[in-house]
N, C-alpha and C positions, 0 to 999 in steps of 0.2 A: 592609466592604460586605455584610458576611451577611445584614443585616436588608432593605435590597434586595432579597438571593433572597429569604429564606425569609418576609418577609412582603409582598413586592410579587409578585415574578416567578413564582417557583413557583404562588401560588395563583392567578396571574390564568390559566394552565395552562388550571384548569377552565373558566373564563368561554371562552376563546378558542374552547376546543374545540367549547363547544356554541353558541355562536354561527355557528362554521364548519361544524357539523352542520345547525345548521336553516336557514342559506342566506337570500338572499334572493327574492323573486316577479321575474320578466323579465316582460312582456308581451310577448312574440314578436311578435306581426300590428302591436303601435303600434309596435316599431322597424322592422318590415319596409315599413311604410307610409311613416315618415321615412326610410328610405333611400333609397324612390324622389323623397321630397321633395328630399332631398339630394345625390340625383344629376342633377336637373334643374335646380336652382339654380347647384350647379358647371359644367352644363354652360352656360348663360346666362352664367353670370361667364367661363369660356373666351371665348365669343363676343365679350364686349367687351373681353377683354385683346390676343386677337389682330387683335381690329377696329383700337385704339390702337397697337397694335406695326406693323403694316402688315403681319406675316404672322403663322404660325403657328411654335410653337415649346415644347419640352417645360418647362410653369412649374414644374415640379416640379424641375427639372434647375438649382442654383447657377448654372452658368460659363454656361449659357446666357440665363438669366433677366440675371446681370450685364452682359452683351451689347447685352443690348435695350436695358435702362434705361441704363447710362451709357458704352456707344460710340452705337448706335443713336437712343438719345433723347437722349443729352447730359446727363443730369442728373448732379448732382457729388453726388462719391461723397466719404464721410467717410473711408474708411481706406484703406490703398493696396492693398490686395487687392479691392476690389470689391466686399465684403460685401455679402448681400444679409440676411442677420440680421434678426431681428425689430427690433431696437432702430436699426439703421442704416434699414427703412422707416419706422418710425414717423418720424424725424425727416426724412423726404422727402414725407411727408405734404403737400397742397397743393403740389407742387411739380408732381405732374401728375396726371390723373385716374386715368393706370394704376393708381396706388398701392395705394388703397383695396377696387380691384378684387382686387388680388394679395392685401391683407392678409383679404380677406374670403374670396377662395378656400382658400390656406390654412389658417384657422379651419376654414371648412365642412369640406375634405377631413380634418383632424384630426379632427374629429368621426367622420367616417364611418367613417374605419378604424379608429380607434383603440375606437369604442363602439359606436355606431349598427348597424356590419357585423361586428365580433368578438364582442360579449354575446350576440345569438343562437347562437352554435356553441360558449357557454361553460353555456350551459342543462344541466344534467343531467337523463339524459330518466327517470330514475325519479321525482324529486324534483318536476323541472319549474323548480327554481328554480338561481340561481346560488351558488355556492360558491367565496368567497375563502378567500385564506390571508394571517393575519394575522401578521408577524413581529416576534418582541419583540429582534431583536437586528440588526433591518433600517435603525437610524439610530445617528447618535452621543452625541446629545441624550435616547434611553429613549422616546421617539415609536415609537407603533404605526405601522408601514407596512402598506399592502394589495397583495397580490399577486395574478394570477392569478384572476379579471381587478382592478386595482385600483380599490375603489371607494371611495377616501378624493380622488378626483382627478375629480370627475363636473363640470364645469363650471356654475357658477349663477348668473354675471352675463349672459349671454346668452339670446338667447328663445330660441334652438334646444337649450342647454344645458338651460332650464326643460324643454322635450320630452322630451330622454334621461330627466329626473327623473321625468316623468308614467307614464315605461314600469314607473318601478319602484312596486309594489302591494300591501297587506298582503292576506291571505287573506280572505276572506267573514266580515260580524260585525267585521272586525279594523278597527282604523287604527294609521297611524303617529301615534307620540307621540313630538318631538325633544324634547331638552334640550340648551341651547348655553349655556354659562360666556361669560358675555357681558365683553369685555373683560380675560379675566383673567390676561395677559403683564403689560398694564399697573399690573394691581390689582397685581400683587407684585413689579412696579419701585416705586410705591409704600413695598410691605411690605419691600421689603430694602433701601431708597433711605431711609426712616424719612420721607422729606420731608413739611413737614407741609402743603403746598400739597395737593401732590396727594391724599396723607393726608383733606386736610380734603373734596376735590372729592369722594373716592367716600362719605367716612361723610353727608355730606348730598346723595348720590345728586344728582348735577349733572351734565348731561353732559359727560363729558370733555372732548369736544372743543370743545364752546361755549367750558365754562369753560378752558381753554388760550386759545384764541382772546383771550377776553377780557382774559386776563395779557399777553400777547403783545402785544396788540393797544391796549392799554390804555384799552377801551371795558366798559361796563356789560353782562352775558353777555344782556340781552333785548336788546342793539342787536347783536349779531355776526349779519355776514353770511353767506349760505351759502359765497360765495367765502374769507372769514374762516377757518371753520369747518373746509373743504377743506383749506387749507395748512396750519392748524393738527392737524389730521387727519393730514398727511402727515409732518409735524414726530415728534408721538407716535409713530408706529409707525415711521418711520423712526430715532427716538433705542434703539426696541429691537435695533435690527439695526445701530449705529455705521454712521449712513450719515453718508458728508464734506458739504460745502457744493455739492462740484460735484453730487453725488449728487444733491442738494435740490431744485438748480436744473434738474438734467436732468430730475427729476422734474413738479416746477411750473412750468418753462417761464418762470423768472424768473433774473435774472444773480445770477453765484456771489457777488458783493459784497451782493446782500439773501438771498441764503439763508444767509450766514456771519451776515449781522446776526441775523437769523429766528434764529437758531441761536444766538448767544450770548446775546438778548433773552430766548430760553426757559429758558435756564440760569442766567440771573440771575433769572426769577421763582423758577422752581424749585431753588432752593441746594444743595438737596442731593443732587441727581441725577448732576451733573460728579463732583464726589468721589467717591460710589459708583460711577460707570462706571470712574474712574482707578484704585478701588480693585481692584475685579476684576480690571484688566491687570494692577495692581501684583502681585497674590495669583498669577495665572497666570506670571510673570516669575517669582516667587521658587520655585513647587512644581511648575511644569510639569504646572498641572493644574485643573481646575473642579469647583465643584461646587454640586448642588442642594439644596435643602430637607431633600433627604433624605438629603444626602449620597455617593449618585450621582455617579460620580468620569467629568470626560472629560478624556484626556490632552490637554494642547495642547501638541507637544512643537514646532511651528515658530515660538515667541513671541518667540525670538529672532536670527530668521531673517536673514541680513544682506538679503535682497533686503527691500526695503520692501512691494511689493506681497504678497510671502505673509504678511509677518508683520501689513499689516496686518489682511489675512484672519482668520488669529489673535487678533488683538487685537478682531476683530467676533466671533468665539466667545464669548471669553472673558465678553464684553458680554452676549449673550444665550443661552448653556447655561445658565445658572441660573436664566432665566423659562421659557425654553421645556422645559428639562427640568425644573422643578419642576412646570409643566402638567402634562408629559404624566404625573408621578409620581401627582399630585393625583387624576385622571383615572381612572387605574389603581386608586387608593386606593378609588374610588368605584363601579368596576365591581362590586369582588370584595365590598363590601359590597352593592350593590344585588342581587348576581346571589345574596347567602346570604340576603336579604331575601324575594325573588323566592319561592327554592325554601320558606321558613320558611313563608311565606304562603296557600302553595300555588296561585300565578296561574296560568292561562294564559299569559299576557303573556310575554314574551323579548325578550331586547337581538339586536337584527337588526345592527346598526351601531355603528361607531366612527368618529369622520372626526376626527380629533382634540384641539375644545375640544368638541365636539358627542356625543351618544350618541341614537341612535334606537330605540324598542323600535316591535315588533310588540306591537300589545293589543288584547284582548278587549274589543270596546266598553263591555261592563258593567262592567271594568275599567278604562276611563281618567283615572275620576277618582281611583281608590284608588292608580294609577302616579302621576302628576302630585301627588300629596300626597308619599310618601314620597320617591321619586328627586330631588325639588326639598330635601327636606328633607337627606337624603344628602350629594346634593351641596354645599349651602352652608355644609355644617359636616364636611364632611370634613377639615379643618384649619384652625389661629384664626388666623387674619393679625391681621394691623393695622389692615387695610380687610375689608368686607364681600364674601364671593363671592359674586354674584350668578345665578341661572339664570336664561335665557329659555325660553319654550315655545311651540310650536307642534302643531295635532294636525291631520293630513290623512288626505287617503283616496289619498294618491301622496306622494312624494317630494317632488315640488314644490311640490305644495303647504304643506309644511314650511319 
């Protein structure tokens, strides 16, 4: 594993450092503005939970929130303990209007504490800006984690999520410029699956998920529906993460007897994909261990666990350490060239960001189009697959807009 250190770990050293030196921009006054947004919307959402409860009572508090909903209000509870879990509300969902209330206060107050009201007092006051710590030995899979505050975790399906992004700003003259590896777990199930289905889907650039759909579904890929599309969707990323049938079904909201068919229907388009998943347990069974692109070693030493439940945990490792740590190797491959590129060049410009498939630089406006040439170019040939690596771009004048 030498070549790991001495030509992945070691030099990405430099990249991290100065990326954790030059920080990111907060806008202080827009989170302090959402906060008070956000503490008046939680306190409204209060109002209609205890309106519906018949009194008042602490939602933040398990044993008493399980109270309300299933002694108080009668609604049946999936586990014997009373869970009130994110995944035991979600499936209470319509069963009473409290729900939606609870799952949305929730959300909000996670927001508030966790970014909204800690990234102000994470500001450094020389700088003005925020300062993560990036750990390169923070996961098991070779993935950068963000600590302090973490900013690989900023939520972006939500419009209050989009807000936290808007706080974040490059400096005057500057914009953000992302770069996101669009798809590329799946590109290198593909690349290490050999399958020529999928194979054939990325080199004539198809969308994935149409064209699955369309196998699947055994419809022409201009007639898949968006609901089509959806499960087919759910199918692909869930076959990187060895999710079971019930998994499928919990997820789509359809009985485990069609997400087993969904499920073998995909693996007989795709032939070669079962073998190479079987093959990985098989390789983890025999050496008690995984590995990546690069060879990037992760122990799996519970693969032959007699309890089922942990080994099958193990056995979802084994499945995906080799996409997702080949990612994040690819990733890394890419910084330490972009960042010797950078400095050869003499930019302005600097990587502000990593979020994982994603890299964001701070740039010199006059500079955006000389970023967006080279880092595009970097990126898609930082290793020759079998299929094409793809980058997307985005360039704002916020986060969110990214």
């Amino acid at each position: 594993m030498e070549t790991i250190l001495y030509d992945i770990e070691i030099p990405l050293i430099f990249v991290l450092v100065d990326m954790e030196r030059k920080g990111v921009y907060v806008n202080r006054e827009k989170l302090l503005e959402m906060s008070k947004e956000l503490k008046h919307q939680i306190n409204l959402l209060e109002g209609e939970i205890f309106s519906l409860a018949g009194k008042q009572f602490n939602i933040n508090s398990p044993k008493q929130l399980s109270e309300i909903l299933f002694v108080d209000l009668g609604l049946p509870s999936f586990k014997k303990n009373f869970s009130t879990s994110a995944d035991i509300l979600e499936k209470l969902r319509g069963k009473s209007e409290i729900i939606d209330y609870i799952i949305k206060y929730r959300e909000f107050n996670k927001l508030l504490t966790t970014y909204v009201d800690s990234l102000p007092n994470q500001i450094n006051s020389k700088t003005n800006r925020v300062h993560t710590t990036y750990l390169q030995t923070g996961t098991a899979t070779g993935r950068l984690s963000s600590i302090n505050p973490n900013l690989q975790n900023i939520p972006i399906r939500t419009e209050e999520g989009k807000k936290i992004r808007e706080g974040f700003e490059p400096q005057k003259n500057y914009s953000y410029v992302a770069f996101d590896y669009s798809q590329i777990e799946l590109r290198l199930l593909a690349h290490f699956s050999e399958d020529e289905n999928l194979i054939q889907a990325f080199n004539s650039n198809e969308d994935i998920h149409s064209y699955t759909a369309s196998l699947v579904f055994n419809v022409d890929i201009k007639d898949v529906t968006a609901d089509q599309r959806r499960k087919a969707k759910a199918v692909n990323f869930g076959i990187l993460y060895g999710q079971s049938a019930f998994g499928l079904s919990e997820q789509l909201n359809i009985t485990v007897k069609d997400a087993k068919n969904f499920i073998e229907t995909y693996f007989a388009r795709y032939k070669r994909i079962k073998p190479y998943l079987e093959e990985c347990i098989e390789r983890a069974q025999k050496y008690k261990v995984s590995h990546t692109l690069t060879k990037r070693q992760r122990p799996i030493l519970e693969i032959d666990n007699k309890n089922p439940m942990i080994r099958q945990a193990a056995e979802r490792l084994a499945i995906n350490t080799p996409l997702q740590g080949t990612a994040a190797d690819l990733i890394k491959i890419a910084m330490i060239k972009i960042f010797a590129e950078t400095k050869k060049r003499d930019l302005k410009g600097f990587m502000a960001l990593q979020i994982h498939d994603e890299l964001v630089f701070e740039v010199l406006d006059s500079e955006v189009d000389i970023f967006k040439k080279f880092v595009k170019e970097i990126m898609e040939n930082v290793f020759k697959l079998k299929v094409p690596l793809t980058v997307d771009i985005e360039v704002g004048k916020s986060l969110s807009e990214c």
